[in-house]
C-alpha positions in Angstrom: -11.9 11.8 32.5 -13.6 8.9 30.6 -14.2 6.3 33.0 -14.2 2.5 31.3 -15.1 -0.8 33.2 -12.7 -3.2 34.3 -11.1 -5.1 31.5 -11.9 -8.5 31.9 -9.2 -11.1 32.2 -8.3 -12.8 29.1 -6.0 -16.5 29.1 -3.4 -15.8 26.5 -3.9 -11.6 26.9 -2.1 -9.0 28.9 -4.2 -5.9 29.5 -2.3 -3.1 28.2 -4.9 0.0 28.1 -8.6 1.3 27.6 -8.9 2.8 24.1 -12.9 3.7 24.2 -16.5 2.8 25.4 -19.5 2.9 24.4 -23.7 2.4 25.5 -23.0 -1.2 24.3 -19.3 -2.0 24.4 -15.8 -0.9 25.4 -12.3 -1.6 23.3 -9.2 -2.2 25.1 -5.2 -2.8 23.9 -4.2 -6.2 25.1 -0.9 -7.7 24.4 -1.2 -11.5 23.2 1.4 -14.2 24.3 1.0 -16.7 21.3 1.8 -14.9 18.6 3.3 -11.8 20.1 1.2 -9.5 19.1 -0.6 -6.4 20.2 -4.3 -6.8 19.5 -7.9 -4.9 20.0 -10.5 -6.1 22.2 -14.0 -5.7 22.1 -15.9 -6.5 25.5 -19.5 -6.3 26.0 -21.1 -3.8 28.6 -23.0 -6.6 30.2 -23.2 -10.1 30.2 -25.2 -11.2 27.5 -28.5 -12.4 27.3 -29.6 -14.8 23.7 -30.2 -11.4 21.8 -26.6 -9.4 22.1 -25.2 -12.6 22.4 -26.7 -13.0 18.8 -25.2 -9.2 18.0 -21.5 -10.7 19.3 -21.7 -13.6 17.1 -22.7 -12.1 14.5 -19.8 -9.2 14.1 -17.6 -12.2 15.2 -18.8 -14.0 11.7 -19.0 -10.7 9.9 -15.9 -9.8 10.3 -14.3 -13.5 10.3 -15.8 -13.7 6.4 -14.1 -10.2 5.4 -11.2 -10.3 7.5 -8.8 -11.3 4.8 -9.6 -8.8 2.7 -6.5 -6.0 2.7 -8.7 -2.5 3.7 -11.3 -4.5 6.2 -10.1 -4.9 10.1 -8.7 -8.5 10.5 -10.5 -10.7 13.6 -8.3 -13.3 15.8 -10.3 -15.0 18.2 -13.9 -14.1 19.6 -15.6 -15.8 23.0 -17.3 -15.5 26.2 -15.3 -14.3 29.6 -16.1 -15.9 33.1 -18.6 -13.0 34.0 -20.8 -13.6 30.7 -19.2 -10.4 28.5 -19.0 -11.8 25.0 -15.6 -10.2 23.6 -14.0 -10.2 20.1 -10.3 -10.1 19.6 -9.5 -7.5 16.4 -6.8 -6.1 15.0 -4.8 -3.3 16.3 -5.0 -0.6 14.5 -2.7 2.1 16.3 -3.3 4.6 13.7 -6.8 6.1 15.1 -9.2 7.1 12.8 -9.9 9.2 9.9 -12.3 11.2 12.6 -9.3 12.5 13.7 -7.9 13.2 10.1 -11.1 14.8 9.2 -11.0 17.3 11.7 -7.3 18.3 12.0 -6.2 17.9 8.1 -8.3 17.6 5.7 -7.5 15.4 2.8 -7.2 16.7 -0.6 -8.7 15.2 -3.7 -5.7 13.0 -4.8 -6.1 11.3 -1.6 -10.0 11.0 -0.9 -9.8 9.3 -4.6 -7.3 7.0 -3.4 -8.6 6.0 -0.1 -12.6 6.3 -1.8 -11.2 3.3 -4.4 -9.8 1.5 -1.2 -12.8 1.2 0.7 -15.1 0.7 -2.4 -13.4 -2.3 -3.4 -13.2 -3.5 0.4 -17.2 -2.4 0.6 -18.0 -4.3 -2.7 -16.7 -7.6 -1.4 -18.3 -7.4 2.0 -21.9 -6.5 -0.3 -21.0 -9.9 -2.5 -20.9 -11.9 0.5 -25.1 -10.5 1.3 -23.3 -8.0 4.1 -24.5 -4.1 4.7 -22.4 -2.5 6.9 -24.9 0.3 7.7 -22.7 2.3 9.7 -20.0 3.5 7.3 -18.8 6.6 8.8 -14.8 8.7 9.3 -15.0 6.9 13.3 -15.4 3.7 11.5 -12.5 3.7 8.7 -9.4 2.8 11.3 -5.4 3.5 10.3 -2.8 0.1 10.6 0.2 -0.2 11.9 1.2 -0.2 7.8 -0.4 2.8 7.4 -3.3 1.1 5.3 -7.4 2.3 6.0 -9.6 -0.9 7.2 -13.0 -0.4 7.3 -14.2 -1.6 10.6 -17.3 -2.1 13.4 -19.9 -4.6 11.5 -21.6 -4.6 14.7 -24.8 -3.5 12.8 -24.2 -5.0 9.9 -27.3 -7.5 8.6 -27.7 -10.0 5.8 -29.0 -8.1 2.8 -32.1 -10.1 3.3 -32.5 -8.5 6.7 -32.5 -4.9 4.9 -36.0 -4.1 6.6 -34.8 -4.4 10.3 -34.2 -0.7 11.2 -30.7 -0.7 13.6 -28.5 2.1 14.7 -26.9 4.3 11.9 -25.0 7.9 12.8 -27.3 10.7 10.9 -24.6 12.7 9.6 -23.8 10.2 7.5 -27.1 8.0 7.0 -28.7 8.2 3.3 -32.3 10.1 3.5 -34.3 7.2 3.0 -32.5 5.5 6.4 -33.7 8.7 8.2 -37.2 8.8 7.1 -37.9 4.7 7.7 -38.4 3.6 4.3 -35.1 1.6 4.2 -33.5 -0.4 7.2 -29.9 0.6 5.0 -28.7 -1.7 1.6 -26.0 -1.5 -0.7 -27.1 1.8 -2.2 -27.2 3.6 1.2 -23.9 2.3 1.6 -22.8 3.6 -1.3 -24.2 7.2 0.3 -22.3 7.0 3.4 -19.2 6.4 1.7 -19.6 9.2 -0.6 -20.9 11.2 2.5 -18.0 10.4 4.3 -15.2 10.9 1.7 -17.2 14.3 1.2 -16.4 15.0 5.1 -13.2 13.7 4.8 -12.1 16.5 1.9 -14.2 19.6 3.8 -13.1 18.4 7.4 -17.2 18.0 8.3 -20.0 16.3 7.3 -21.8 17.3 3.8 -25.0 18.9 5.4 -23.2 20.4 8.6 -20.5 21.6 6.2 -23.1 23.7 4.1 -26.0 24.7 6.4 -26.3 26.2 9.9 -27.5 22.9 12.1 -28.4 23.4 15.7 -29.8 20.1 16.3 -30.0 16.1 15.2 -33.3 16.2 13.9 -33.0 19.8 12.1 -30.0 17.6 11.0 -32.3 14.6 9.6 -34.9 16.9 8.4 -32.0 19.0 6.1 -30.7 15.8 4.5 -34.1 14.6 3.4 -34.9 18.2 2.3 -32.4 20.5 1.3 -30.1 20.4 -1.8 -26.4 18.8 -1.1 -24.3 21.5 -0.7 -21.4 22.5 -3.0 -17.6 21.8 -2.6 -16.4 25.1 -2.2 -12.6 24.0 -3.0 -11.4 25.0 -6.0 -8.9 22.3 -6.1 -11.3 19.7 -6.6 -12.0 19.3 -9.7 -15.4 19.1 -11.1 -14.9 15.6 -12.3 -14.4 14.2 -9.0 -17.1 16.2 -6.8 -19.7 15.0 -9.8 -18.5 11.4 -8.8 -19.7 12.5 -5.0 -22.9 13.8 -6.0 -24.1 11.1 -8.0 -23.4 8.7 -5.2 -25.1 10.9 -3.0 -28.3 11.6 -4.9 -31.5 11.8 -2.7 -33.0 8.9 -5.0 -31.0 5.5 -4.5 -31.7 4.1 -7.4 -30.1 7.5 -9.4 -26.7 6.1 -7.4 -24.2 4.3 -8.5 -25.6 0.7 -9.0 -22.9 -1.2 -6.7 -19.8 -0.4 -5.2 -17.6 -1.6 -7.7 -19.1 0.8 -10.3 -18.3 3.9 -8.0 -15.0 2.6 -7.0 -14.5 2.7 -11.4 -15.8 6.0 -11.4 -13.4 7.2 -9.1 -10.6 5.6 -10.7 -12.1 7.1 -14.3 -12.2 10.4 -12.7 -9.1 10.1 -10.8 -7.1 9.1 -14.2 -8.5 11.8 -15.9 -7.3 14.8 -13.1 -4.3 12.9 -12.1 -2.9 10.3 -14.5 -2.8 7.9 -12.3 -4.9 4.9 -11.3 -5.2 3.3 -7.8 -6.1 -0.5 -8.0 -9.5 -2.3 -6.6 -9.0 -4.7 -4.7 -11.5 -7.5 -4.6 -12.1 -10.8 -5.4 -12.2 -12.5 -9.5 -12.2 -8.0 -10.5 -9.9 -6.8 -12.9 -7.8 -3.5 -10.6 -8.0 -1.6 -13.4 -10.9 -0.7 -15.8 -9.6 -1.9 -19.6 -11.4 0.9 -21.2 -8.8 3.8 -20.0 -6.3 1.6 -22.3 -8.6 2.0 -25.1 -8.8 5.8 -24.5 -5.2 6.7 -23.6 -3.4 3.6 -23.4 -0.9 2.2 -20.8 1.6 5.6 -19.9 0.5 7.1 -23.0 1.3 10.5 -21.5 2.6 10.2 -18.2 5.4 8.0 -17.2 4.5 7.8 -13.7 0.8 6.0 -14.4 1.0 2.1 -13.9 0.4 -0.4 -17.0 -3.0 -0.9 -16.6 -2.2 -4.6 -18.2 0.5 -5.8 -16.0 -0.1 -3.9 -12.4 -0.9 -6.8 -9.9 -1.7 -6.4 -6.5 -0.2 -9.6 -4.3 -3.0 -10.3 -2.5 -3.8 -13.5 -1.3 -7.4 -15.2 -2.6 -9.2 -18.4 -2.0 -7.3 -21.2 -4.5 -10.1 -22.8 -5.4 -12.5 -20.7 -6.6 -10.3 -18.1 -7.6 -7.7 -20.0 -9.6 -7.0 -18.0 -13.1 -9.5 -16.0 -13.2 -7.6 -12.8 -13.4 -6.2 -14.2 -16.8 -9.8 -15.0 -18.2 -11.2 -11.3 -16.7 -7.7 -10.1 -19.0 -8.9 -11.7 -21.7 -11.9 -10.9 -22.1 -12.1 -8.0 -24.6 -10.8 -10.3 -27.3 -13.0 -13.1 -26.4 -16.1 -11.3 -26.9 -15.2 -9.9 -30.1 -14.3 -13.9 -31.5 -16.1 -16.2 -29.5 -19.5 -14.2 -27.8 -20.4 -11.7 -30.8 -20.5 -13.8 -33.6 -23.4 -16.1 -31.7 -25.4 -13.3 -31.3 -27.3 -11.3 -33.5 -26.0 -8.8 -35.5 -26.8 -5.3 -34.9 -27.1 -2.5 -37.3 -23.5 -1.2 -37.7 -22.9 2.3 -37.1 -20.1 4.6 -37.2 -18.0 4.1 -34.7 -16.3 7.6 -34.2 -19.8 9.1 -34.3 -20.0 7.5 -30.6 -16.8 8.2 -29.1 -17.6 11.7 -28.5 -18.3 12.7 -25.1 -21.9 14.3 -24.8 -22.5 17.3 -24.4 -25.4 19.1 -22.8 -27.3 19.6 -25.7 -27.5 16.6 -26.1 -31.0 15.0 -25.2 -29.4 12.1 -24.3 -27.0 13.4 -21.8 -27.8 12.0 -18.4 -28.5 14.2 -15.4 -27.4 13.0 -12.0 -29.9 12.8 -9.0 -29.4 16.3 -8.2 -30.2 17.9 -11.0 -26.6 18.2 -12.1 -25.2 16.6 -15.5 -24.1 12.8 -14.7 -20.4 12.6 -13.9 -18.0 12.5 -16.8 -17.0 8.9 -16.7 -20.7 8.0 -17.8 -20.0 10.0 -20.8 -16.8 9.1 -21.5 -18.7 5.3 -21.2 -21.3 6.3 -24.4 -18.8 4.1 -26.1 -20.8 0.8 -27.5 -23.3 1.4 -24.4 -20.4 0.5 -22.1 -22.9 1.5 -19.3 -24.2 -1.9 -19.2 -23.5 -3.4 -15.8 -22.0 -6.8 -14.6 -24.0 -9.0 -13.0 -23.9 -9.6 -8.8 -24.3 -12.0 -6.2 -22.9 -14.8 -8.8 -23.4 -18.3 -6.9 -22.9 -21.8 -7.8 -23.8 -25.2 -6.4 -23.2 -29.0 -7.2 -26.5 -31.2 -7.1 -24.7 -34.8 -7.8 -23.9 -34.6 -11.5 -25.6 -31.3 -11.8 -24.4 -27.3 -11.3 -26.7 -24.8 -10.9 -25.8 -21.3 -11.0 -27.9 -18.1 -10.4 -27.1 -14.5 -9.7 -28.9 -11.1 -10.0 -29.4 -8.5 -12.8 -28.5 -4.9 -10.3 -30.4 -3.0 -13.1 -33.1 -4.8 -15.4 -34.6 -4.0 -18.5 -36.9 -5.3 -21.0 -35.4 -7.8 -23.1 -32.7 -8.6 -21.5 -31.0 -12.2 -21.6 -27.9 -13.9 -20.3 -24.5 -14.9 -22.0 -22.5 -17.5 -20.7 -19.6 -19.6 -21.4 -17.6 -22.1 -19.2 -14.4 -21.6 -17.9 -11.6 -23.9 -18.1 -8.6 -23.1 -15.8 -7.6 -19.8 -17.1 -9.2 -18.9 -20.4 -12.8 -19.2 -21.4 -13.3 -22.9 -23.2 -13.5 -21.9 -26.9 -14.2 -24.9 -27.8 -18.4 -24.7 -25.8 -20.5 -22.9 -27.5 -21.9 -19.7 -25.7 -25.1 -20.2 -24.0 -27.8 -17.5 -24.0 -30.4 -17.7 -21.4 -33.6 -14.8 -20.5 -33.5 -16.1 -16.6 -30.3 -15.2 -14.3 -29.9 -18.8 -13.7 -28.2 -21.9 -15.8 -28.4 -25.5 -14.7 -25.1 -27.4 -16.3 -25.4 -31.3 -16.5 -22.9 -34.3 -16.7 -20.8 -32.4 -15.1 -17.5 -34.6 -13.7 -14.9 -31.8 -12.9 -14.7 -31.2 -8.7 -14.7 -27.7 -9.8 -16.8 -26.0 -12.5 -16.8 -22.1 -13.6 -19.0 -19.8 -15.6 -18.4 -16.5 -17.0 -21.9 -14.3 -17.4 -22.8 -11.1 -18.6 -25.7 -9.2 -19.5 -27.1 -8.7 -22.7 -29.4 -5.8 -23.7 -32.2 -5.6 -26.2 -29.7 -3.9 -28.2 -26.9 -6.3 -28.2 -24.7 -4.3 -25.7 -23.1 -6.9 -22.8 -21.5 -6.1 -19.5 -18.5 -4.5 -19.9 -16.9 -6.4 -17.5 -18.6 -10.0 -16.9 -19.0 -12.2 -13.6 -17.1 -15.2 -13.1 -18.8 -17.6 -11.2 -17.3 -20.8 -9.5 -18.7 -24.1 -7.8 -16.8 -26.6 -5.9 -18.1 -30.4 -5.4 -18.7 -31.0 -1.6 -16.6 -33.6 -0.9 -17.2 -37.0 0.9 
């Protein structure tokens, strides 16, 4: 029998039961009073000195800036007891975890894709605020009360500007270049562990235990960073979705998938294609639904059970004033490129247009090959359309200096010659009536500005003309006082 410290006393709680421990913490089931509710507690081992008392706070502000997003655990209340143990009040999430799913049944593909899309999305938002979780693992993805999966325990997490500190990770599911020291974990090795883990979560282990005979951690370590990713050996996974898997998984990070959000859309690509159906992403100022699978099958073209790409909206609640309309602008935007953003720019040759709607093939010498050697999943072929490969741009920020807005944000993959297109955005449609700004630095400085709110809509632009498929909306709000 697990034996667990005493569970502090709590004003407002009512200790219920012990639900784990760890080296550096134990969780317990407390009922609180005001609002009735039956919540998760985390309590330190020890009291704590300035350094985990540093840890505490920051999983307490971790978590509080995520918390209202739908698929990450929700915190309550956070604080220090009597005897010095820092504690975090979480929600309850009586479900277990999908540890216990992984090794009793399995998901099948249907439902990795579904709850891959989930956590993507939730992981995208949480790498838009500058957090990396670093631990993403089946232990750490938690069931609710609703039935929903949260992705929980940013005790580990960092800023993305901390990405050289070197913190606890779980080696089954930490990317090779967190094993072997040259990365303290970043977006793309989050990206791994979520592949990693949707991988265990379809074979019931993790990838490299489920394909080679492992005896020890280190052998463990010493297989990722060596030895080939095994094989899905399901035949009711299709190859569409394991190619999805591999890419993510590639030994080289920067052969990934270039944020979260594009691997949550490949999923949903792939997951279209097999299935006909599409589960949303949720996250902030994103479309759910990638536009292009209209232009390729169109809304229930063939099966009546897949939703209207169009009109599909999740209810989820978002900040009202950044967020305000953007979802119509985001909608929008196919025909506002072709009127409003095009015709400033310079004309490319034209081509052909059916000549590049064909998927390639692998003869082709263009055909891109995944960082395993395998061809690149099918979504990146079915995206040879008009170079619709071209990604959006992150970390979008915006800030008021008196009259003055300055926004920045960051190309995720540049290239030579590329430059910036922008436009403002006036409640919920792109202002027509401004011209569209080009700029070769991720960064725009707006003056005269009067509004107490002021948003931009960006995308990247390639040597060749091709933009961002689907462009950043960023939004700044005038302190006030």
């Amino acid at each position: 029998m697990v034996s667990h410290p005493m569970p502090p006393q709590l004003p407002g709680y009512d200790f219920v039961r012990a639900l784990g421990s760890g080296s550096t913490a134990s969780v317990y089931e407390y009922h609180q009073r005001v609002p009735a509710r039956d919540v998760a507690v985390k309590v330190s081992s020890s009291s704590l000195d300035p350094r985990a008392a540093a840890r505490f706070r920051n999983e307490a502000n971790f978590m509080a800036a995520l918390s209202t997003h739908p698929y990450i655990l929700s915190i309550y209340d956070a604080g220090v007891t009597s005897e010095g143990l820092g504690y975090i009040v979480l929600e309850f999430a009586p479900g277990g975890s999908y540890k216990e799913i992984m090794r009793t049944h399995p998901l099948d593909a249907p439902g990795m894709l579904d709850l891959g899309i989930k956590l993507a999305g939730a992981l995208y938002c949480a790498h838009r605020r500058g957090i990396v979780h670093r631990d993403i693992k089946p232990a750490n993805i938690l069931i609710t009360a609703q039935g929903l999966p949260v992705l929980a325990d940013f005790g580990i997490s960092t800023n993305v500007y901390q990405a050289n500190v070197r913190t606890g990770f779980s080696y089954p599911w930490a990317a090779p270049e967190v094993l072997t020291g040259r990365s303290g974990g970043n977006e793309a090795s989050d990206i791994y562990s979520l592949a990693a883990t949707l991988f265990g979560i379809l074979t019931g282990r993790s990838p490299f235990e489920y394909g080679y005979a492992v005896h020890t951690q280190d052998e463990l370590a010493q297989i990722i960073v060596n030895r080939e990713l095994p094989h899905l050996r399901r035949p009711d996974v299709p190859a569409d979705v394991e190619r999805v898997l591999r890419r993510a998984m590639s030994k080289d990070p920067d052969a990934r998938y270039g944020s979260a959000l594009e691997f949550a859309r490949a999923m949903q690509r792939a997951q279209y294609r097999c299935y006909g159906r599409v589960t949303p992403v949720t996250a902030e100022g994103v479309p759910e639904y990638p536009d292009r699978l209209i232009e390729r099958r169109g809304p229930d073209a063939a099966n009546p059970a897949a939703p209207s790409l169009a009109s599909a909206r999740r209810n989820w609640v978002r900040p009202a004033a950044i967020a305000a309309g953007i979802a119509a602008v985001i909608a929008a935007i196919a025909i506002i490129f072709v009127t409003v953003v095009a015709p400033r720019l310079d004309a490319s040759p034209s081509e052909d247009q059916s000549s590049r709607t064909s998927p390639l093939t692998e003869d082709d010498p263009g055909a891109d090959k995944g960082g395993d050697g395998s061809d690149a999943d099918a979504d990146a072929n079915a995206d040879a359309v008009a170079g619709q490969n071209v990604p959006s741009p992150t970390n979008a920020t915006g800030s008021y200096q008196g009259d003055a807005v300055t926004f920045t944000w960051t190309n995720p993959d540049p290239r030579q010659g590329d430059t910036y297109a922008w436009q403002l955005v006036e409640g919920a449609a792109v202002d027509s009536s401004t011209d569209t700004g080009i700029v070769d630095k991720p960064t725009v400085t707006i003056t005269d500005v009067t509004a107490a709110q002021t948003c931009i809509r960006i995308s990247i632009v390639r040597s060749d003309r091709h933009m961002s498929t689907e462009p950043t909306i960023a939004c700044a709000v005038r302190p006030q006082g």
